[in-house]
C-alpha positions, 0 to 999 in steps of 0.5 A: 222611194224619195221622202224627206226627213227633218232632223231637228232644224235640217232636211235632207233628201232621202231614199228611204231603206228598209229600216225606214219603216221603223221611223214611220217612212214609206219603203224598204230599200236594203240588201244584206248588210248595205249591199248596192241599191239602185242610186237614186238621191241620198236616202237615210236608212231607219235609225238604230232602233231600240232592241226592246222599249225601255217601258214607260218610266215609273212615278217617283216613289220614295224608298225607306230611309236608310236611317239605322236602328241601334239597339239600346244599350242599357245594363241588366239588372244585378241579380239579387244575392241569395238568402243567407240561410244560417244552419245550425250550429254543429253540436259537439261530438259527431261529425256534423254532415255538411250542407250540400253546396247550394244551388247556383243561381239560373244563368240569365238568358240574353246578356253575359250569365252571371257567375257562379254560385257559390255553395253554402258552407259545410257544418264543422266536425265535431270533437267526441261526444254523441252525435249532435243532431246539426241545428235545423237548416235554415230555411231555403234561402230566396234569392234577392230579387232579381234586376229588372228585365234588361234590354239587351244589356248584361244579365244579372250575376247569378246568386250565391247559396246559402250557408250549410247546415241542412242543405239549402238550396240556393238562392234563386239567380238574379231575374233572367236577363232580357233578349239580346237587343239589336245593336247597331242593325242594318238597314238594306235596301233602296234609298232615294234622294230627290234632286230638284233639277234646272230643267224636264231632265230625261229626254236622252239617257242620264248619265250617273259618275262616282268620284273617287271621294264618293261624289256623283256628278249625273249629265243630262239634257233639258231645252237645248242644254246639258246640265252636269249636277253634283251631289255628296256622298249623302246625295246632297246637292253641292252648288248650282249645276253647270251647263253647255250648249247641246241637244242631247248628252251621249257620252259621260265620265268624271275624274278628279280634274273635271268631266268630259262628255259627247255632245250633240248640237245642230244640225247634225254635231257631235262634240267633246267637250271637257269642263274643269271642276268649277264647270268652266269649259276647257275643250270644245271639240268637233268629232263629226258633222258639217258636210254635206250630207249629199256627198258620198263619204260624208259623215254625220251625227243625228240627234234623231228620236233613235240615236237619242234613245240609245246614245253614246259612250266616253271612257277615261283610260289616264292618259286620253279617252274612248268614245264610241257612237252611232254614226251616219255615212253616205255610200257609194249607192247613195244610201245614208246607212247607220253604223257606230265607230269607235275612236281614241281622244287625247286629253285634248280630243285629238287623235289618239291610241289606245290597246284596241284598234278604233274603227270607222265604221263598225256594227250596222245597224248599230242598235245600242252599244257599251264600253269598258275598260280593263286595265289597259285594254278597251272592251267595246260591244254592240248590237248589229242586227245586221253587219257582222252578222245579227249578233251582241258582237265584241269589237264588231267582230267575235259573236257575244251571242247570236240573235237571229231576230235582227231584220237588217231593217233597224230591229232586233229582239235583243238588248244590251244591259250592263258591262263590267270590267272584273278581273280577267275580262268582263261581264255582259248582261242582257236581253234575248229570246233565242231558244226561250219561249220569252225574252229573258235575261243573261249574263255572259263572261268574256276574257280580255280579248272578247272570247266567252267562257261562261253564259247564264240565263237569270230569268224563265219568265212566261213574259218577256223581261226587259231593262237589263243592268248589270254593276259590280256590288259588294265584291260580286255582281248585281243585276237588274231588270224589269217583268211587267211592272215588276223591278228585281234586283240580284246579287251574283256570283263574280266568278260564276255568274250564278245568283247569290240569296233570293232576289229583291223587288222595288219599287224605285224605277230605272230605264234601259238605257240608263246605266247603273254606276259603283260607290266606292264602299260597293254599293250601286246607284242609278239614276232616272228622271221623274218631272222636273226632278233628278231621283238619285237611287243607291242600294245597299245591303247588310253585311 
């Protein structure tokens, strides 16, 4: 059927595929994976769609302050010193019997025990004589009073004994000593910064990047710009944001000479574009876009409501980047089809190399995507509901995992969630319902060449879970994801993939489509939008 479709300012003629339906067009129009259709004038098929909804984004709630409790430092009171009982003196003749050592005074409970007590002093023997009847014991010493009770400080020394003679008992040790205090305790948890922003950030996904000095620069779109905001290590806003011209953002990454980003603009654009570190731009390239669309090979990029959704992804590898994003094509059956390519950048934006071979056309429909890099080598990964195969696909060939629910019409039950680059290969989370009575959460393990060793299911929920994340956290892993209403956080293990302690909720928000990023001290951030204002988010945990 002949429709057309306007994209943001442009029209074009289209014989809409069976993917259209999901854009709210009137017919199908697909066979397998972009088979012939009857030609007719060029048609779009149905833009990637989301393989789940991101849900509505939450408020802005604050999280606890991170500030730190110490435990005060005060000394525990020195124990009193027992009562010097004098015993009597030894009469002349028998031996008189020493006092027993008296006894030491009670250990304090809480800071450091006192010292020992001394015993009191045995009576001397006697020379001849009968027997002297040793003087009357002095009365049981008590112990001075002790200290008062001490917060955690030292415990008071404990008491010495009387002196001999009958026995006495000792003095009684100084007062026992407070409980340990808290020193210096941890507060875990999340903390959020607000971060008033120039625009309505958040209407295509917000990208979040550490610096190496711990700063993070977060991209995102407002009213026809891209603004890149930056914040210390202490989330504090440093200076006024930068901005160029642009519809959406897909694509981000920080280095310490500046940042690059995919962006893209009217009518149908994508470029990359890199700024120095005092936000002037440096490379303003033109990747794709500016044919007309009518002509069988031309290819294009749409800022559609679909590929706004799902966006992009840029990776600096030292010596260039990565990029990889959807893209349109008009093929030989007149069909506009949707598919994702995969391209290496010089420091320019030129053409490039790099350890896995880029493509030009790659999964179809492409759904969603991530990228990233292990040393030397580029880890890319898709969502197809269609061509290869309805499949999570490594480098649009090995299958991640099969999700069958993939209707070569633009949907599928599957979703991507976090990729993190660890030693020997990578880890994937996310979405799936295949074989569960449920949408649930996994998390998979690939070596360097894309192969799976090890998958893990997180979650057996009586409701479908969506908006997975994965970061490396702590030496391990964290995931996220969202039931219901309910956001749960997961710390994992790095070689196993299995959960480590009990998870965490909270009640600060995150998106599907927005990544979550790693601190330099291990801890993991993200970002989301809340009205005109940027909620910078960052968890950590006590060690």
């Amino acid at each position: 059927m002949l429709g057309r479709a306007r994209f943001g300012g442009f029209s074009a003629v289209l014989l809409v595929g069976a993917c259209s339906q999901v854009l709210g067009y009137d017919e199908v129009d697909f066979k397998g994976s972009g088979g012939a259709a009857s030609g007719g004038a060029g048609a779009t098929d149905a833009s990637a769609g989301s393989g789940g909804s991101g849900g509505s984004l939450g408020g802005a709630p604050s999280g606890g302050a991170a500030g730190t409790s110490l435990g005060g430092a005060p000394s525990g009171g020195a124990a009193g010193a027992g009562g010097a009982a004098s015993g009597g003196a030894a009469g002349a003749g028998g031996a008189a019997s020493g006092g027993t050592a008296g006894a030491g005074g009670t250990l304090p409970t809480g800071g450091s025990g006192g010292t020992t007590a001394t015993g009191g002093s045995g009576g001397t023997t006697s020379t001849g004589g009968t027997t002297a009847t040793g003087g009357s014991g002095g009365t049981t010493s008590t112990g001075g009073s002790g200290g008062t009770t001490s917060t955690g400080g030292s415990g008071g020394t404990t008491a010495t004994g009387g002196s001999g003679g009958t026995t006495s008992t000792g003095g009684t040790g100084g007062a026992t000593g407070g409980s340990g205090g808290t020193g210096g305790s941890c507060t875990g948890g999340v903390v959020e910064k607000t971060i008033t922003a120039s625009g309505s950030p958040g209407g295509s996904p917000i990208y979040g990047a550490v610096m190496p000095s711990g700063d993070t620069a977060i991209a995102w779109m407002s009213g026809g710009n891209i603004y890149v905001t930056r914040v210390n290590a202490a989330g504090t806003r440093l200076g006024t944001d930068y901005s160029v011209p642009g519809l959406h953002v897909h694509g981000f990454t920080a280095t310490t000479d500046g940042y690059a980003m995919l962006v893209a603009r009217s009518p149908d654009h994508l470029y990359f574009v890199k700024l120095n570190t005092s936000g002037a731009v440096v490379v303003d390239k033109d990747l794709i876009g500016g044919c007309n669309q009518a002509t069988i090979g031309c290819e294009w990029y749409s800022y559609s409501s679909t590929f706004a959704a799902e966006g992009g992804r840029l990776h600096f590898k030292g010596s260039g980047y990565t990029a990889y994003f959807p893209i349109y094509r008009r093929w030989p059956d007149n069909i506009a089809h949707t598919g994702d390519t995969l391209r290496h950048l010089d420091l320019s934006g030129n053409a490039g190399t790099g350890s896995v071979a880029g493509w030009g056309w790659g999964c179809s429909h492409s759904l969603d995507l991530r990228l990233a890099q292990n040393g030397t080598t580029v880890g890319p990964v898709c969502l197809s509901d269609c061509y290869a195969s309805k499949s999570i696909l490594w480098a649009d060939s090995k299958v991640i995992s099969s999700e069958p629910s993939g209707n070569c019409a633009g949907t599928s039950g599957a979703a991507l969630g976090g990729f993190v680059s660890v030693s020997g290969g990578y880890w994937l989370s996310y979405v799936s319902p295949e074989g569960r009575p449920n949408k649930d959460i996994a998390v998979a393990k690939l070596n360097t060449a894309g192969n799976v060793s090890t998958k893990v299911w997180l979650t057996s929920n009586s409701v479908d879970d969506d908006s997975a994340h994965l970061v490396a956290f702590k030496g391990g892993l964290l995931a996220a994801w969202r039931t219901g209403t309910t956001r749960t956080l997961q710390e994992l293990d790095i070689t196993t993939g299995n959960p480590v302690g009990a998870p965490v909720t909270t009640t600060s928000a995150f998106r599907a489509k927005d990544d979550f990023f790693a601190y330099p001290n291990g801890d993991a951030g993200w970002v989301y939008a809340s009205g005109a204002n940027l909620i910078l988010a960052r968890y950590s945990k006590c060690p």
